[in-house]
C-alpha positions as CSV (number, residue, x, y, z in Angstrom):
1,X,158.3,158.2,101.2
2,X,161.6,158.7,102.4
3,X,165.0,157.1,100.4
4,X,165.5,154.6,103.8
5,X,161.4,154.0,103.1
6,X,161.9,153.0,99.3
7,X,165.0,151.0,100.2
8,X,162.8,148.7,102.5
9,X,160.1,149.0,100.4
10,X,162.5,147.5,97.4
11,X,163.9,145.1,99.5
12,X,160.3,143.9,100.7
13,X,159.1,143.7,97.0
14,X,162.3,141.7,96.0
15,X,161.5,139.3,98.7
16,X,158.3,138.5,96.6
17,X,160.2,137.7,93.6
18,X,160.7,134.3,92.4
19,X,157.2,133.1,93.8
20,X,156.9,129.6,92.4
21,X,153.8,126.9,92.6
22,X,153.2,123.5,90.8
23,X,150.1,122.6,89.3
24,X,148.6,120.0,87.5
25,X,150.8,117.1,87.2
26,X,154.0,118.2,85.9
27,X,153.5,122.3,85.2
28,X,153.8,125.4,87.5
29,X,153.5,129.2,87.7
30,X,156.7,131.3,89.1
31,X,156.5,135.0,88.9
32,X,160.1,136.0,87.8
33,X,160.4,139.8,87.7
34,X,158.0,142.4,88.3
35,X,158.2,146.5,88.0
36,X,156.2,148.6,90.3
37,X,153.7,147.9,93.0
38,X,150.8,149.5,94.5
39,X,152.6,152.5,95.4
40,X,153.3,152.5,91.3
41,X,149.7,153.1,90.0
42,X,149.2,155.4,93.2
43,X,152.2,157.7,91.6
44,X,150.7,157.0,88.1
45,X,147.4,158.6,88.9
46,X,148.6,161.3,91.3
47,X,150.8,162.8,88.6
48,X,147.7,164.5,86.9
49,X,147.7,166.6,89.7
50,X,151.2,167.1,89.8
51,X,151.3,165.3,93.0
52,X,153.0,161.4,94.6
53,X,152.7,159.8,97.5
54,X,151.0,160.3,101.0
55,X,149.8,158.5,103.7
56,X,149.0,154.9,103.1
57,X,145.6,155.3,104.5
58,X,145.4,157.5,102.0
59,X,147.1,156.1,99.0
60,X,144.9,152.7,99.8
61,X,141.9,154.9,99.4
62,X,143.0,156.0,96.2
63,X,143.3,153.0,94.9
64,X,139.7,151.8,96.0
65,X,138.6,154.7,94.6
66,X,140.1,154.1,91.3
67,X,138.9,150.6,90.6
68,X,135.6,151.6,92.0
69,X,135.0,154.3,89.3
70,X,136.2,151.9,86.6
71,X,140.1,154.2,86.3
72,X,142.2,151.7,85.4
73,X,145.2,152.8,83.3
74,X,147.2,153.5,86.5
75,X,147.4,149.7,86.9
76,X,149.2,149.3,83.6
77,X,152.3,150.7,85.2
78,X,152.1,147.3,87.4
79,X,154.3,144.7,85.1
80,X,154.6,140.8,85.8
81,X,156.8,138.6,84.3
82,X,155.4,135.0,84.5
83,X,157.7,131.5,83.5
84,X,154.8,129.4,83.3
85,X,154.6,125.4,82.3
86,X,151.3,124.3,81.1
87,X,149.8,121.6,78.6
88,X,149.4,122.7,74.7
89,X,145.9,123.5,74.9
90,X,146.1,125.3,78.2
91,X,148.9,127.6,77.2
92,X,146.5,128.2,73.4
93,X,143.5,129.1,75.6
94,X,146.1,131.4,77.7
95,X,147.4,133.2,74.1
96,X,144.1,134.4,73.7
97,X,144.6,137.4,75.9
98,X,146.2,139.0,73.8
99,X,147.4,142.2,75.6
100,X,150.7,141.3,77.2
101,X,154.0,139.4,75.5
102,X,155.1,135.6,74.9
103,X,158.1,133.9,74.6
104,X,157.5,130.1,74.0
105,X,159.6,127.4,73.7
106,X,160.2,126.0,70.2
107,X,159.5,122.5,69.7
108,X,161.5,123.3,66.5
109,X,164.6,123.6,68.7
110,X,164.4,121.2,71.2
111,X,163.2,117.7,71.7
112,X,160.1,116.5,73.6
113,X,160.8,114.2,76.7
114,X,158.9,111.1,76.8
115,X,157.4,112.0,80.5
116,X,156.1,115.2,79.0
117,X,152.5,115.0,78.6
118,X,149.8,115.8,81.0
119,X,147.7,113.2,82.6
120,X,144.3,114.2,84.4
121,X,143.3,113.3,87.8
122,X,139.1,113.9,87.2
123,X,137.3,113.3,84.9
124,X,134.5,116.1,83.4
125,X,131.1,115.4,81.7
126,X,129.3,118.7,80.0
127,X,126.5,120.1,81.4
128,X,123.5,120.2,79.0
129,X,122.2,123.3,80.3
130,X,125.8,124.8,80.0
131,X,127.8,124.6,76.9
132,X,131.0,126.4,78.8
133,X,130.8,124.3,81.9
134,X,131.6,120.8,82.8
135,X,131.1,119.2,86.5
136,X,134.0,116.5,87.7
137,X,132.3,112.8,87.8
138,X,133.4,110.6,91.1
139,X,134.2,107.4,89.0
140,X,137.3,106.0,90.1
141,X,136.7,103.3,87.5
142,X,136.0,105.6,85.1
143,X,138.9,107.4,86.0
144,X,140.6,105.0,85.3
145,X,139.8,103.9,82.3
146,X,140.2,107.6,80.9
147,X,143.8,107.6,82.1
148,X,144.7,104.2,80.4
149,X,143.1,105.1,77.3
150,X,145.2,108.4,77.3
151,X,148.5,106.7,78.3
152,X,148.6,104.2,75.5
153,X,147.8,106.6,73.2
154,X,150.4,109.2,74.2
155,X,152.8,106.7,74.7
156,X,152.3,105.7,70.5
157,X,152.6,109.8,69.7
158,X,155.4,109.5,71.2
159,X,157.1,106.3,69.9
160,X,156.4,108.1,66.6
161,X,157.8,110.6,67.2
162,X,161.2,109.0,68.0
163,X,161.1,107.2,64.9
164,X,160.5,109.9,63.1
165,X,163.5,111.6,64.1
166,X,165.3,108.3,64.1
167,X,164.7,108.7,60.4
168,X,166.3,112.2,60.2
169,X,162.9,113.8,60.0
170,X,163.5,117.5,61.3
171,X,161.9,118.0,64.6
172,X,159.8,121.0,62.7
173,X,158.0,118.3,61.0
174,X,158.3,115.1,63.4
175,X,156.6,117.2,66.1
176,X,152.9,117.1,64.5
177,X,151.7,113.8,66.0
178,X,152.6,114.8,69.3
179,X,148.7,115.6,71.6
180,X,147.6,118.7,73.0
181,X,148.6,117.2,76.3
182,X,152.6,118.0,75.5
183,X,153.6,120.6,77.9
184,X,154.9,123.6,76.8
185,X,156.7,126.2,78.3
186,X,156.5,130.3,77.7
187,X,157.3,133.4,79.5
188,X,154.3,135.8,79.7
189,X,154.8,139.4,80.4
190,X,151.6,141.4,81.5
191,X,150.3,144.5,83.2
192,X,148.3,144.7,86.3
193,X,145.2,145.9,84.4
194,X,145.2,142.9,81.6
195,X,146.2,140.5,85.1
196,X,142.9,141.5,86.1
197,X,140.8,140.5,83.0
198,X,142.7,136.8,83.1
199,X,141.6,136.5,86.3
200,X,138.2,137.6,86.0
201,X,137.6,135.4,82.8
202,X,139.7,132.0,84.0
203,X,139.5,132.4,87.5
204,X,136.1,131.6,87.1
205,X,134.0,128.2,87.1
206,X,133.3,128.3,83.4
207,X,136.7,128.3,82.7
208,X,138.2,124.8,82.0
209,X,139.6,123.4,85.6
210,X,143.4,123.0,84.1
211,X,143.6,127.2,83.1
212,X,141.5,127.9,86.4
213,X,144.3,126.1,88.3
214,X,147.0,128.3,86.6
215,X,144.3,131.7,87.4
216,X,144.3,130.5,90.8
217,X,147.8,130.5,91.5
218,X,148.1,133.6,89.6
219,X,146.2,135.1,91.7
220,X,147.9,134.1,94.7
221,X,151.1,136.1,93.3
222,X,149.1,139.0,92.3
223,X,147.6,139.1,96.3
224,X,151.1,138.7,97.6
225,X,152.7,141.8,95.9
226,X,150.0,143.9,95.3
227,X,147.9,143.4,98.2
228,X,145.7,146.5,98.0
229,X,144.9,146.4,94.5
230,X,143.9,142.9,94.5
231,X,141.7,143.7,97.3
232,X,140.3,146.5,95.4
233,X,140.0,144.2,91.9
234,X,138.1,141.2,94.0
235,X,135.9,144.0,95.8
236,X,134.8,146.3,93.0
237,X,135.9,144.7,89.3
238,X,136.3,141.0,89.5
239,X,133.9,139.3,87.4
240,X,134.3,135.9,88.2
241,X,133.1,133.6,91.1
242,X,135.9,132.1,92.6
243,X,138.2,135.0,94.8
244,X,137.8,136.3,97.5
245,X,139.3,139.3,98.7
């Protein structure tokens, strides 16, 4: 690849920056920085033979050829940087994967907004046969119900809360009423090869539909600036049941 080649190329992946997409009610995904590419874990696993770049039919070959046969440490030398907004016990199911780094933002620090809880819009029931799924219900009155039950009671947490710091309680301490449904925000800092085991464990229907959401759009980014290896993850390593190449 020639310096004009690698200028275009850089110009093309800086395009892809700053990817953004809202889910649930009030959260979203954006993909803030990012080092390397495809071309990256090509270089990373040529340079056992003392060798780089080729032809793209070929360096796309390579890379099929290294997810097929299960090589995936070139892929760590793909790095995402995500600003993500999510509900409390999204963003605890998230920190769970625990290869990659997170920044979150302290509720010691700052104060929660009174709009800052997430609301559903379906309602789940378990499955019996399936302790790790749950199938959506079609009960608008149902629905309903859920949402007003919820709304009252986050709207207490949260007059609590105000009175709590009305009182000069620190917000370190006055925070502990507030639901799992407060949003949070973090930064979340990842290689291509620990992207890929997210996706294949919450881009999957037994995964809880909020985190699937965020897996989703995820993997949207992932497609976008890393076409070939996603194709190559969906194709030969993806374990769950909801991409498609």
């Amino acid at each position: 690849m020639g310096i004009s080649e690698n200028i275009e190329h850089i110009e093309k992946t800086n395009d892809k920056l700053n990817l953004e997409e809202k889910i649930l009610d009030k959260g979203f995904v954006r993909l803030v920085d990012m080092m390397g590419d495809d071309y990256a874990a090509v270089k990373a696993a040529r340079v056992s033979y003392g060798q780089g770049l080729k032809t793209p039919e070929r360096d796309k070959a390579l890379i099929m050829y290294l997810m097929e046969h299960g090589h995936e440490t070139p892929f760590e030398h793909i790095v995402f940087t995500f600003h993500v907004k999510a509900p409390l016990f999204v963003a605890r199911q998230w920190f769970r994967h625990r290869i990659g780094s997170f920044n979150e933002i302290s509720q010691r620090y700052t104060e929660i907004k009174e709009e800052e809880f997430y609301i559903p819009e379906n309602i789940r029931i378990n499955v019996p046969e399936d302790r790790q799924k749950a199938i959506v219900v079609d009960d608008t009155e149902l629905l309903e119900k859920v949402k007003e039950a919820m709304v009252k009671t986050f709207e207490e947490a949260y007059h609590t809360y105000k009175e709590l710091l009305n009182m000069g309680v620190a917000r370190e301490l006055a925070r502990i009423v507030l639901p799992l449904s407060t949003y949070t925000q973090f930064y979340w800092t990842v290689n291509a090869r620990s992207l890929m085991n997210f996706l294949s464990l919450r881009a999957d229907s037994h995964a809880q539909w909020e985190i699937e959401q965020y897996a989703i759009a995820i993997a949207k980014m992932f497609k976008a600036t890393c076409p070939w290896t996603y194709e190559a993850f969906v194709k030969y390593a993806y374990r769950g049941d909801i991409l498609e190449a």
